[in-house]
PQR file with spaces between the fields and no chain letter, atoms N, CA, C, O and H, PARSE charges and radii, in Angstrom:
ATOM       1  N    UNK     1      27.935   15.132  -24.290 -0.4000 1.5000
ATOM       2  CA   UNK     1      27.890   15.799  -23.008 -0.0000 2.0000
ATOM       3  C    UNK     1      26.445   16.037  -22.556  0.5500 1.7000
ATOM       4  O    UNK     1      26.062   15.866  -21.399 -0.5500 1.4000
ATOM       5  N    UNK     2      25.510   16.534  -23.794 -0.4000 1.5000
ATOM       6  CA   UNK     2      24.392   16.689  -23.411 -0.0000 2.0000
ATOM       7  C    UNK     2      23.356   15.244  -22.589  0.5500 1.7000
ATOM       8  O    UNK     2      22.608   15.214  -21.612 -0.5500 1.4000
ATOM       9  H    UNK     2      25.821   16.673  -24.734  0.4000 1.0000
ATOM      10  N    UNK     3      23.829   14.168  -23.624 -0.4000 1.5000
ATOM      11  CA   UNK     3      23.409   13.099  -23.081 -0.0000 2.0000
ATOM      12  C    UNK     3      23.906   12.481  -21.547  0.5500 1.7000
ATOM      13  O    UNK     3      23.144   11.695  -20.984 -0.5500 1.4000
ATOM      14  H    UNK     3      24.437   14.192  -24.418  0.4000 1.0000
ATOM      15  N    UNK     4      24.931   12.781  -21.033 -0.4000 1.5000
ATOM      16  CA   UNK     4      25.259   12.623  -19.802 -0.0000 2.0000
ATOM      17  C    UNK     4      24.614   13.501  -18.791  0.5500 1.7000
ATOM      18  O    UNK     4      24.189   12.864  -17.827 -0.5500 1.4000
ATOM      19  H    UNK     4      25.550   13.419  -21.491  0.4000 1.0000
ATOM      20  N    UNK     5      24.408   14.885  -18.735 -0.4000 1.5000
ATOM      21  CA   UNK     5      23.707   15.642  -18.198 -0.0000 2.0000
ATOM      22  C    UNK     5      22.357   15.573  -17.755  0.5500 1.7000
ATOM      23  O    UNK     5      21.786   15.854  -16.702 -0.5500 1.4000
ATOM      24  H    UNK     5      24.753   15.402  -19.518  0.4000 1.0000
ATOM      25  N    UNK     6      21.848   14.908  -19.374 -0.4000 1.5000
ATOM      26  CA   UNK     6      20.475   14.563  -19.343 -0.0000 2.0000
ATOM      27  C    UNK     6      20.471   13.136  -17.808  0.5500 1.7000
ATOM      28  O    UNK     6      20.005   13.186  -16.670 -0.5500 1.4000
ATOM      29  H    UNK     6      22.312   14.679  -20.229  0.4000 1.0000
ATOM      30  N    UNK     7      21.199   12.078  -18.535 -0.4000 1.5000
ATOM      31  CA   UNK     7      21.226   10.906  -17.669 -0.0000 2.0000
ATOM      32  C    UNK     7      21.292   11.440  -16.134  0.5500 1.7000
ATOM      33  O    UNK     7      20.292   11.677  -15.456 -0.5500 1.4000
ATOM      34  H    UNK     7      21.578   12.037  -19.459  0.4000 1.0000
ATOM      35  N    UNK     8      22.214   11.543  -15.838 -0.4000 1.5000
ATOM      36  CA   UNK     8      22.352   12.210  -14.306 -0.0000 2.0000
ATOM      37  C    UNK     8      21.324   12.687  -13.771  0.5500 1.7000
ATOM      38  O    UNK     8      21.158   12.419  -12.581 -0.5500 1.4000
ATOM      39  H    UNK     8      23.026   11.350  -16.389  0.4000 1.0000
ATOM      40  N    UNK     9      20.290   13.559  -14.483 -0.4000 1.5000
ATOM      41  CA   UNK     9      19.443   13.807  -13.961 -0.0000 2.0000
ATOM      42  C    UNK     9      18.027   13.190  -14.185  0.5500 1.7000
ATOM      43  O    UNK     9      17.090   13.369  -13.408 -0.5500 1.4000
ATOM      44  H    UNK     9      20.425   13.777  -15.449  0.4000 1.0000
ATOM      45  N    UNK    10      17.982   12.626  -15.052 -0.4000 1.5000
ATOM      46  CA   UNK    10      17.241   11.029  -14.680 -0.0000 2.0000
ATOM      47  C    UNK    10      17.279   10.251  -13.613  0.5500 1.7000
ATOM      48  O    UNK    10      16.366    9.970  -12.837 -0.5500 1.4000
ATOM      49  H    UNK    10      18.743   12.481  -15.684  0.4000 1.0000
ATOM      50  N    UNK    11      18.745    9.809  -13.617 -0.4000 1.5000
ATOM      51  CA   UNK    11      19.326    9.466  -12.082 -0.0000 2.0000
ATOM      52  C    UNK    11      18.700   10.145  -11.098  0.5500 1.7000
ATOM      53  O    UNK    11      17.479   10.000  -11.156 -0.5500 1.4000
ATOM      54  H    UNK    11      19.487   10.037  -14.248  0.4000 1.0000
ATOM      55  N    UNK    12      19.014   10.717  -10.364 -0.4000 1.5000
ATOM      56  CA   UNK    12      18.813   11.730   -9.089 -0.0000 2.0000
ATOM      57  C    UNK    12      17.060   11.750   -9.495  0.5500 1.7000
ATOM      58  O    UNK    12      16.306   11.484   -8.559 -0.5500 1.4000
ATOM      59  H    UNK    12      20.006   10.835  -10.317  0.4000 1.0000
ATOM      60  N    UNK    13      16.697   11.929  -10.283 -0.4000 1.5000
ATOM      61  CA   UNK    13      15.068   12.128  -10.479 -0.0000 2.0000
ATOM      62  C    UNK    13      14.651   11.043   -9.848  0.5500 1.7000
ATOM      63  O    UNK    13      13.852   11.103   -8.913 -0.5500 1.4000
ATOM      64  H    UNK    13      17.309   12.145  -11.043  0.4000 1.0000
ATOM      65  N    UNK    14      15.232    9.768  -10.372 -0.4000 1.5000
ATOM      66  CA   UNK    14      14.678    8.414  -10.050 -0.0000 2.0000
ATOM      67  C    UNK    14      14.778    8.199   -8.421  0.5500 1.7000
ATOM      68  O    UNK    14      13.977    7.618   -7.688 -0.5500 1.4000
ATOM      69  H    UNK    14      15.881    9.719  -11.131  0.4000 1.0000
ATOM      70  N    UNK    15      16.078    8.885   -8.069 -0.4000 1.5000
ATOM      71  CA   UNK    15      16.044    8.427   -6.506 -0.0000 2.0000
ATOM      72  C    UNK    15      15.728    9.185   -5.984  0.5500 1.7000
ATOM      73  O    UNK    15      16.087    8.916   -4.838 -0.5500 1.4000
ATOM      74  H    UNK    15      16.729    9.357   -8.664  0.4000 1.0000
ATOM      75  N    UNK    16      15.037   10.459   -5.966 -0.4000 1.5000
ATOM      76  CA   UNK    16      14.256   11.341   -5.261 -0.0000 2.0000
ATOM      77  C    UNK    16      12.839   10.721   -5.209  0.5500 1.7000
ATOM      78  O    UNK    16      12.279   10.350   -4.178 -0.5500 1.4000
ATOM      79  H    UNK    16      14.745   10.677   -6.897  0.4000 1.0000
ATOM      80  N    UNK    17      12.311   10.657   -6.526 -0.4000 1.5000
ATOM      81  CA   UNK    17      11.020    9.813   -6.369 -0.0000 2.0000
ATOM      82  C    UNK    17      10.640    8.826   -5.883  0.5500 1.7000
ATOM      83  O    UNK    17       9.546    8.561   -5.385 -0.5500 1.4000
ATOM      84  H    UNK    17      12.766   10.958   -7.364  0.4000 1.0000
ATOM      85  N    UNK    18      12.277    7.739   -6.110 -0.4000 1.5000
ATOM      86  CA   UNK    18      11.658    6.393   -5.214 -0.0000 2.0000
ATOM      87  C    UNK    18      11.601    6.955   -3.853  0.5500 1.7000
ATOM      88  O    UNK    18      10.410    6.885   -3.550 -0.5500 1.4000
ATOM      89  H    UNK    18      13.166    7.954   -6.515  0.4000 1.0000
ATOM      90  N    UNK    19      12.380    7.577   -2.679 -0.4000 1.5000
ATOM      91  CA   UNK    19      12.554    8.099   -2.007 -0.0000 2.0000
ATOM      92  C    UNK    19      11.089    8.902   -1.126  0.5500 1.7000
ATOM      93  O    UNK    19      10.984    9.076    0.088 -0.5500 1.4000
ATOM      94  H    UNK    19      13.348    7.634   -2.926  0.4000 1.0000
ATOM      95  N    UNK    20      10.727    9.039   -1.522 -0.4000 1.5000
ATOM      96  CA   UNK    20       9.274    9.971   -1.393 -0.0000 2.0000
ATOM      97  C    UNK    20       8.468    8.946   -1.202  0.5500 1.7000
ATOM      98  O    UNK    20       8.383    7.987   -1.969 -0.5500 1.4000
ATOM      99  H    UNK    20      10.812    8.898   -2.508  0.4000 1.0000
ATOM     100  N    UNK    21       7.383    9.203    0.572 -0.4000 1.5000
ATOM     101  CA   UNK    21       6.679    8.477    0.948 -0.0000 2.0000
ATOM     102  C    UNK    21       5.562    9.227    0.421  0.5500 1.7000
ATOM     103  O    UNK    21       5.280   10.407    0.212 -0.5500 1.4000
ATOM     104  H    UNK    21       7.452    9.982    1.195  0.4000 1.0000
ATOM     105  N    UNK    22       4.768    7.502    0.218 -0.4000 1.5000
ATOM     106  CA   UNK    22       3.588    6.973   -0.576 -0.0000 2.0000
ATOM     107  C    UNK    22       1.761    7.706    0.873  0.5500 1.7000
ATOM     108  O    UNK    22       1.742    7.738    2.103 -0.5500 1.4000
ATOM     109  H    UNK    22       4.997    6.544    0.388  0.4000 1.0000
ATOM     110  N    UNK    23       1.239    7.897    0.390 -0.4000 1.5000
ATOM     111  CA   UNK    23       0.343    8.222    1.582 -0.0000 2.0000
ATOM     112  C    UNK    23      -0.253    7.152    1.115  0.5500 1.7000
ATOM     113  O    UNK    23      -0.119    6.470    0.099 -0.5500 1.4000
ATOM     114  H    UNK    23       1.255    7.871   -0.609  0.4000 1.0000
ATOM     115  N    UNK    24      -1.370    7.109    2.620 -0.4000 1.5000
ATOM     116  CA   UNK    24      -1.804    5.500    3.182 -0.0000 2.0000
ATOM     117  C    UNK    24      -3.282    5.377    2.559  0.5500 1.7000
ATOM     118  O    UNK    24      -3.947    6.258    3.104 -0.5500 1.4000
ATOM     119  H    UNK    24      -1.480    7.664    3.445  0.4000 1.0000
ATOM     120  N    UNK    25      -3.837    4.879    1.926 -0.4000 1.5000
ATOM     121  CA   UNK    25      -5.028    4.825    1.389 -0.0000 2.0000
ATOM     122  C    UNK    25      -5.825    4.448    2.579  0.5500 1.7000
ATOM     123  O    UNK    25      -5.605    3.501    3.334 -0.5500 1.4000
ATOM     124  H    UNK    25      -3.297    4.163    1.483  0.4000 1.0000
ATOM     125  N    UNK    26      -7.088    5.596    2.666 -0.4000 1.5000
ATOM     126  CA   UNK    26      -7.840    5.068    3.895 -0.0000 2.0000
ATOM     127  C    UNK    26      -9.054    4.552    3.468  0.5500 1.7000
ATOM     128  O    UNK    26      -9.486    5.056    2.432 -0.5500 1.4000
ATOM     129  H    UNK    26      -7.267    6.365    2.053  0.4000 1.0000
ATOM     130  N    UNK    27      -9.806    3.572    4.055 -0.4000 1.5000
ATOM     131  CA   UNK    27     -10.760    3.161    3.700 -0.0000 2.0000
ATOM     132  C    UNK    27     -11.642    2.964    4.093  0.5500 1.7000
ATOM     133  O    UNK    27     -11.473    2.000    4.841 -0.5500 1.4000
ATOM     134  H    UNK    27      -9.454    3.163    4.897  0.4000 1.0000
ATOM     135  N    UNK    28     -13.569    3.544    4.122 -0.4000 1.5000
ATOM     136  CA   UNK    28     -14.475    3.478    5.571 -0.0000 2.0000
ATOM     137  C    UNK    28     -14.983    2.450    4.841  0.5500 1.7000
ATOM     138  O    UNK    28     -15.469    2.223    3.733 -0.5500 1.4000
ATOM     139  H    UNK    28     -13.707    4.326    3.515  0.4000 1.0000
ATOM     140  N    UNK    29     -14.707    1.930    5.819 -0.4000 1.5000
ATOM     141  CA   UNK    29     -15.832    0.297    6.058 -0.0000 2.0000
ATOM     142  C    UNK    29     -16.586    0.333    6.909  0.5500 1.7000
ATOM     143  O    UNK    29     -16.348    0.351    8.116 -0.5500 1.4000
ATOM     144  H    UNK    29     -14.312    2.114    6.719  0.4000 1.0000
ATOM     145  N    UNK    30     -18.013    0.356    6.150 -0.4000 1.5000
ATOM     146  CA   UNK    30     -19.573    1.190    6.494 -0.0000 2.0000
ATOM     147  C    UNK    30     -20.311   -0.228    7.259  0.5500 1.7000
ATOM     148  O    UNK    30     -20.392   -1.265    6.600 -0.5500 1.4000
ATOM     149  H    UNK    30     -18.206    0.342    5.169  0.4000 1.0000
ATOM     150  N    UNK    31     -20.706   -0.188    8.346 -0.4000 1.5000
ATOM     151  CA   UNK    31     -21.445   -1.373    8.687 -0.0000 2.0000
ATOM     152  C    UNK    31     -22.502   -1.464    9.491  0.5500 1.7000
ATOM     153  O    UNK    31     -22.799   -0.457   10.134 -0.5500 1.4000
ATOM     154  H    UNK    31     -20.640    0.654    8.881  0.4000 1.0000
ATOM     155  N    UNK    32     -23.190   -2.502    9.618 -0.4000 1.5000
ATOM     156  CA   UNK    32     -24.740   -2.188   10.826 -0.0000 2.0000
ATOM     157  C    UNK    32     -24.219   -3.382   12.039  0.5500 1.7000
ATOM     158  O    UNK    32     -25.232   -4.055   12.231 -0.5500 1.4000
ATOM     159  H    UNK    32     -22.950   -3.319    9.095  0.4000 1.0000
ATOM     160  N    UNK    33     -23.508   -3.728   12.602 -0.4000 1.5000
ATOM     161  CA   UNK    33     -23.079   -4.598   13.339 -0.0000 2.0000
ATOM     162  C    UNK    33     -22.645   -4.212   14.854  0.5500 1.7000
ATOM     163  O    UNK    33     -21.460   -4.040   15.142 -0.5500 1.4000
ATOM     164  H    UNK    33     -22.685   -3.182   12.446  0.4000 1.0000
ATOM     165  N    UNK    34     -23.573   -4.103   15.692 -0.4000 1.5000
ATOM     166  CA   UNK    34     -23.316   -3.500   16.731 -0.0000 2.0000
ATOM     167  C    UNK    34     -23.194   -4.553   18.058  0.5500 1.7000
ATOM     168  O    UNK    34     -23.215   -5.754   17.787 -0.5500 1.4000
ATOM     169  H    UNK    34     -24.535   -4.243   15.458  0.4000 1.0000
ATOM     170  N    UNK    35     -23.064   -4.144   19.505 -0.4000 1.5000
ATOM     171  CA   UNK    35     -22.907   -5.247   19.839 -0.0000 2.0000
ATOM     172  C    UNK    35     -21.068   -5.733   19.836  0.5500 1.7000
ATOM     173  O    UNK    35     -20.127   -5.152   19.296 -0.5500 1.4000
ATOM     174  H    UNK    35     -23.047   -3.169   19.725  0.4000 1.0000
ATOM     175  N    UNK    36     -21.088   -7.318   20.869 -0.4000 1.5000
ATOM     176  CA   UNK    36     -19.939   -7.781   20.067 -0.0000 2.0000
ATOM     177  C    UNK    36     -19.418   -8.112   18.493  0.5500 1.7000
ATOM     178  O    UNK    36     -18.279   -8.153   18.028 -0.5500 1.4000
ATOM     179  H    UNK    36     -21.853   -7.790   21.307  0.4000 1.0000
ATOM     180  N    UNK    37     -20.890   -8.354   17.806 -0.4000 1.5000
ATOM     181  CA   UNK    37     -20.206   -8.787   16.396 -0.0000 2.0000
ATOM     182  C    UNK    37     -19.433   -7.567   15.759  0.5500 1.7000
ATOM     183  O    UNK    37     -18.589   -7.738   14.879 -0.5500 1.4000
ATOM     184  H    UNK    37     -21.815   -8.321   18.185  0.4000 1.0000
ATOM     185  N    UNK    38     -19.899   -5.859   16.440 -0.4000 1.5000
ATOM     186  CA   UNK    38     -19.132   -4.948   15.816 -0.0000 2.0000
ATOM     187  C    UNK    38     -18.024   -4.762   16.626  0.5500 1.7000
ATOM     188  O    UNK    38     -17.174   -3.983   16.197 -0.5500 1.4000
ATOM     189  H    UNK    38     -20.585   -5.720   17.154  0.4000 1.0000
ATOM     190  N    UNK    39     -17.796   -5.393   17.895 -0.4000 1.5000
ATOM     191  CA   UNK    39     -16.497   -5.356   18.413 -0.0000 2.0000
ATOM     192  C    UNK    39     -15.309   -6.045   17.598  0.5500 1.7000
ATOM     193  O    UNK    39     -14.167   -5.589   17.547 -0.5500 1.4000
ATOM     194  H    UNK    39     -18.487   -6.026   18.244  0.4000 1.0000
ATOM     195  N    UNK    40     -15.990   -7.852   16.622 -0.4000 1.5000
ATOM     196  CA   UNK    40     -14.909   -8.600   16.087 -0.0000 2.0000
ATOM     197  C    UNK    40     -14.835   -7.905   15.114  0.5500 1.7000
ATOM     198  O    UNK    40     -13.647   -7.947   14.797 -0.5500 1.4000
ATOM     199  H    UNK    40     -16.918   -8.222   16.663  0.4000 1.0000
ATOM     200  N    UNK    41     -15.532   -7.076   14.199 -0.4000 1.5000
ATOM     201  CA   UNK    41     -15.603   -6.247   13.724 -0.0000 2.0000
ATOM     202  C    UNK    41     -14.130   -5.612   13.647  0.5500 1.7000
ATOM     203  O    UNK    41     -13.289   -5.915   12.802 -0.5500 1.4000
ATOM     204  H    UNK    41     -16.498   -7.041   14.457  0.4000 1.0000
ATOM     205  N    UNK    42     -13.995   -4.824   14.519 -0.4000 1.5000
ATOM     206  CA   UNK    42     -13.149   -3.442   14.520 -0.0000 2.0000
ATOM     207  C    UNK    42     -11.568   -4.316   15.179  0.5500 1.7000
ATOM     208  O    UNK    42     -10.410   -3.915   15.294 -0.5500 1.4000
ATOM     209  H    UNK    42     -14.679   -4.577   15.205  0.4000 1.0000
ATOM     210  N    UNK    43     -12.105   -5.379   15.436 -0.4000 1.5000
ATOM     211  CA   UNK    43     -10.532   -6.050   16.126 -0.0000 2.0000
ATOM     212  C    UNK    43     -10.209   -7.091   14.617  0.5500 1.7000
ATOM     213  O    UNK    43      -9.146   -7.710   14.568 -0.5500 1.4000
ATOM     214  H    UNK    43     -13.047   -5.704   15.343  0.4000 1.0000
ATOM     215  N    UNK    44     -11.283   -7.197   13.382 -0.4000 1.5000
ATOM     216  CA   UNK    44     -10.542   -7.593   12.230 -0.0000 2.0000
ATOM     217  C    UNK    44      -9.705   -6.676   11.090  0.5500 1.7000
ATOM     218  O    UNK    44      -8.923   -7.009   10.199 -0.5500 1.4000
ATOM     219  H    UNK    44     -12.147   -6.694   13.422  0.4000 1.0000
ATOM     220  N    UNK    45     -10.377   -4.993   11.648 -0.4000 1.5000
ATOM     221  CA   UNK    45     -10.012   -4.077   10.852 -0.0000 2.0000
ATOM     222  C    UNK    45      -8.564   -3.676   11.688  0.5500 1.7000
ATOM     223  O    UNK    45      -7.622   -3.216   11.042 -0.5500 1.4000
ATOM     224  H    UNK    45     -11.013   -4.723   12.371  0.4000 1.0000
ATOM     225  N    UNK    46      -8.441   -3.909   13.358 -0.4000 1.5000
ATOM     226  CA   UNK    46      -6.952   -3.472   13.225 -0.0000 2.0000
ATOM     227  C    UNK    46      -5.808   -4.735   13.124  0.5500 1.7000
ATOM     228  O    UNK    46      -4.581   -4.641   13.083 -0.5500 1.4000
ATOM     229  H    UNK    46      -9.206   -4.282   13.882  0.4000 1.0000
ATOM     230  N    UNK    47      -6.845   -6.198   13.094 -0.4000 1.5000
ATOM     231  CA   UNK    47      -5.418   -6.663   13.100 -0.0000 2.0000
ATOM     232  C    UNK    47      -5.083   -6.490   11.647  0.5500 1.7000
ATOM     233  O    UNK    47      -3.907   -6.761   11.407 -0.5500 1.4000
ATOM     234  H    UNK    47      -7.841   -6.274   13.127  0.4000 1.0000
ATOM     235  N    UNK    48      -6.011   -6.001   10.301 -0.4000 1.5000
ATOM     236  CA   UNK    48      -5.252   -5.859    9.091 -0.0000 2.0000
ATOM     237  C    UNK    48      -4.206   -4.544    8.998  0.5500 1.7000
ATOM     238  O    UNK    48      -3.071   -4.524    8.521 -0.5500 1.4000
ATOM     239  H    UNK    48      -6.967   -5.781   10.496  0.4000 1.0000
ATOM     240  N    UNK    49      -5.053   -3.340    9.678 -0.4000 1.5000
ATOM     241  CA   UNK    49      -4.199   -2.689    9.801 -0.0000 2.0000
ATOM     242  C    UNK    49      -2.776   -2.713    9.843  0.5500 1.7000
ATOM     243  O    UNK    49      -1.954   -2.284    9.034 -0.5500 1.4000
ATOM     244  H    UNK    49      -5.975   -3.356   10.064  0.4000 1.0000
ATOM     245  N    UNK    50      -2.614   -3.384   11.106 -0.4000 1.5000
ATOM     246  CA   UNK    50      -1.319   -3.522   11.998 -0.0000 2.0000
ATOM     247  C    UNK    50      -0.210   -5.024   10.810  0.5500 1.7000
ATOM     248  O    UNK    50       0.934   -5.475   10.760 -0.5500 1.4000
ATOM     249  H    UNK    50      -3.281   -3.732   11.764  0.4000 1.0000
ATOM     250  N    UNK    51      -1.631   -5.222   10.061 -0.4000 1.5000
ATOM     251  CA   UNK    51      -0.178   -6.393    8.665 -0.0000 2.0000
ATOM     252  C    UNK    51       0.025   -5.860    7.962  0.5500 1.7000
ATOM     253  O    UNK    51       0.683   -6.562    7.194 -0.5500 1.4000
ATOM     254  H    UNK    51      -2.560   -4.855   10.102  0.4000 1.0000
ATOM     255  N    UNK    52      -0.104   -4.718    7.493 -0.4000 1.5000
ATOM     256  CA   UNK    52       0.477   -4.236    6.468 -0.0000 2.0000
ATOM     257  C    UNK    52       0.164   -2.336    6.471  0.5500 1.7000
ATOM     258  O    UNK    52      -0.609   -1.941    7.343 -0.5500 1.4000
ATOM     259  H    UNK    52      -0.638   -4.148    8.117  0.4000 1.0000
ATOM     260  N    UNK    53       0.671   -1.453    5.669 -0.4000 1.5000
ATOM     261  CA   UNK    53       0.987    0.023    5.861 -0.0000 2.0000
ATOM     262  C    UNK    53       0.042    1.097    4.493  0.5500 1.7000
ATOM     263  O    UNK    53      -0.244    2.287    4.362 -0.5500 1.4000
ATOM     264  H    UNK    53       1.299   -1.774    4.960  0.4000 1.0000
ATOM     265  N    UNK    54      -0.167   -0.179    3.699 -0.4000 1.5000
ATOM     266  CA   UNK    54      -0.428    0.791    2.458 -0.0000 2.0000
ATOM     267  C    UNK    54      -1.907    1.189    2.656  0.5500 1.7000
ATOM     268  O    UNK    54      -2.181    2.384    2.548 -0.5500 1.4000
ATOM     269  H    UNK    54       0.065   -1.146    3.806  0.4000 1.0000
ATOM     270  N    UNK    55      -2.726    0.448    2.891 -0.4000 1.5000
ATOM     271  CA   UNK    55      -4.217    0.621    3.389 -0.0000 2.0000
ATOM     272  C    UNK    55      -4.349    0.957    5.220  0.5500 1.7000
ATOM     273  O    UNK    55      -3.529    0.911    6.137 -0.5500 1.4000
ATOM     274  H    UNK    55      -2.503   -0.523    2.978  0.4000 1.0000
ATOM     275  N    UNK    56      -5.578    1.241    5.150 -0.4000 1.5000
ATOM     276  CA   UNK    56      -5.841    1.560    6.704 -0.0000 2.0000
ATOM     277  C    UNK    56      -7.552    1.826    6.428  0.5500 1.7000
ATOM     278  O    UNK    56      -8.176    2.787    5.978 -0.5500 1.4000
ATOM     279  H    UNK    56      -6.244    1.278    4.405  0.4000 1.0000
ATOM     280  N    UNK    57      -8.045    0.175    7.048 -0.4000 1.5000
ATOM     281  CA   UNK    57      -9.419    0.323    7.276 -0.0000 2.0000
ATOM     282  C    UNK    57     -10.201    0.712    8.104  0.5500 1.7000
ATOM     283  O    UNK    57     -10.401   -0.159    8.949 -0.5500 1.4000
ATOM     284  H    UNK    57      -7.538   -0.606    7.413  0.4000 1.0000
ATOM     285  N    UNK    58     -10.795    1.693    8.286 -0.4000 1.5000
ATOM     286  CA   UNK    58     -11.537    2.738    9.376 -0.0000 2.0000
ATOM     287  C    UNK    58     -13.211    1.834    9.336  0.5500 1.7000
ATOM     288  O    UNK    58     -13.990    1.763    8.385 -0.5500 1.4000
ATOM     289  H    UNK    58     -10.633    2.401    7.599  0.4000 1.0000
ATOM     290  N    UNK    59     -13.290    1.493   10.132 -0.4000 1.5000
ATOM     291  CA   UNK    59     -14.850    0.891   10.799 -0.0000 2.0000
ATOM     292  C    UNK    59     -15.785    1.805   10.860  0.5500 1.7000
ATOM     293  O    UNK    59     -15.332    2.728   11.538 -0.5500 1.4000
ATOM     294  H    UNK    59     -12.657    1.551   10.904  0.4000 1.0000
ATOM     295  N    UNK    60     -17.357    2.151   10.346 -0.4000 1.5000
ATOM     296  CA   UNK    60     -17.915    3.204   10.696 -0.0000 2.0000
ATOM     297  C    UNK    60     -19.121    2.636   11.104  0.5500 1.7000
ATOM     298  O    UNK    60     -19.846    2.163   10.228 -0.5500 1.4000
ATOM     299  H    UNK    60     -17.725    1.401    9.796  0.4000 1.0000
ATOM     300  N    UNK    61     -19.515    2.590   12.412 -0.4000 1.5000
ATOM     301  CA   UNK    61     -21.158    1.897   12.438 -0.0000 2.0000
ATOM     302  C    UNK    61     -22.446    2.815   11.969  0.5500 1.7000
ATOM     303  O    UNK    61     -22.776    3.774   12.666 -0.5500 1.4000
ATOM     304  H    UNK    61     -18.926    2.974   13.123  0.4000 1.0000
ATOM     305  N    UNK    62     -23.188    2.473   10.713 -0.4000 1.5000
ATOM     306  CA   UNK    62     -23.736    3.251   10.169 -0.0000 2.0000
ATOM     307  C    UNK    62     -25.402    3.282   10.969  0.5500 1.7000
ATOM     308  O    UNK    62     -26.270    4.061   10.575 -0.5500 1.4000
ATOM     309  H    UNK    62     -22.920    1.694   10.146  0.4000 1.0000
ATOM     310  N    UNK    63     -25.582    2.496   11.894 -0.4000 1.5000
ATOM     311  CA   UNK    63     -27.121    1.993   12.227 -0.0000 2.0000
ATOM     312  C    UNK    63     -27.468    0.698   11.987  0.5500 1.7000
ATOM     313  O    UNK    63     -26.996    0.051   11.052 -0.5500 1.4000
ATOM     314  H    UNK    63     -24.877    1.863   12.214  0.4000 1.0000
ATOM     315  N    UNK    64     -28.463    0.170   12.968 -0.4000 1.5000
ATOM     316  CA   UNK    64     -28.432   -0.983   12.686 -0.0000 2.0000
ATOM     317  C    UNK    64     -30.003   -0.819   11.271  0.5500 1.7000
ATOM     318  O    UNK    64     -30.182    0.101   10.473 -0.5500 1.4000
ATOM     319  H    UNK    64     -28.846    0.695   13.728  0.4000 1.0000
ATOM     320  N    UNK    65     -30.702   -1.876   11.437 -0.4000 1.5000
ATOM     321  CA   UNK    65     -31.294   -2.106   10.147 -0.0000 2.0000
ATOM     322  C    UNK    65     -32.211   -1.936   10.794  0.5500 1.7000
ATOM     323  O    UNK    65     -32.082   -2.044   12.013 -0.5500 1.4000
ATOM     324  H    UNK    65     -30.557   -2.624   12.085  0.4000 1.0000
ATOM     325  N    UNK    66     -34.034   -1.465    9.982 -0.4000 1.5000
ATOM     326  CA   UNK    66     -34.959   -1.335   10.975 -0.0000 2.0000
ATOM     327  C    UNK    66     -35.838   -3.143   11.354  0.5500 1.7000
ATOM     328  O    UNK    66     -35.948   -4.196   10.726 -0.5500 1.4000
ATOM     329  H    UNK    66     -34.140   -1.378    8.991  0.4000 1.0000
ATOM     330  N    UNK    67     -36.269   -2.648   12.670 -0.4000 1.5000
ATOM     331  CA   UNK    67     -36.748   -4.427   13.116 -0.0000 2.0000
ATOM     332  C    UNK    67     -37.835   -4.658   12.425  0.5500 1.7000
ATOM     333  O    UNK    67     -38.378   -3.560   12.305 -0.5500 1.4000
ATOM     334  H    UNK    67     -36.180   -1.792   13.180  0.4000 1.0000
ATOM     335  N    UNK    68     -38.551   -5.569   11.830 -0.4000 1.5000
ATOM     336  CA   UNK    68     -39.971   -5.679   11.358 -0.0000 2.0000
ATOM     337  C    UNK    68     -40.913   -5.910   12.580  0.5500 1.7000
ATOM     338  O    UNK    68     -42.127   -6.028   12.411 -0.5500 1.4000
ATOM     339  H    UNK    68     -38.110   -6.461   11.927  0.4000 1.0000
């Protein structure tokens, strides 16, 4: 009996947990690209976005580099 009790609630454990949303890993992607190249930039970070849910790459323009 004990062993059935136990099981069952293994069970129900298992499908509560699978059940339970995952949070989205965010990720800054640091760059010096300003201009259009930081426009293709930010239109490569949402079309990954928009393929898939588990990641989410955030664009950050950090400065560009100094000129010599």
């Amino acid at each position: 009996m004990r062993f059935k009790v136990f099981g069952a609630a293994l069970f129900i454990a298992g499908i509560l947990g699978a059940s339970a949303a995952q949070a989205q890993t965010e990720i800054q992607w640091w760059h010096s690209m300003p201009g259009a190249l930081g426009e293709k930039l930010n239109a490569l970070a949402t079309k990954f976005n928009e393929s898939q849910k588990d990641y989410k790459v955030v664009p950050v323009f950090k400065g560009s580099y100094p000129s010599r």
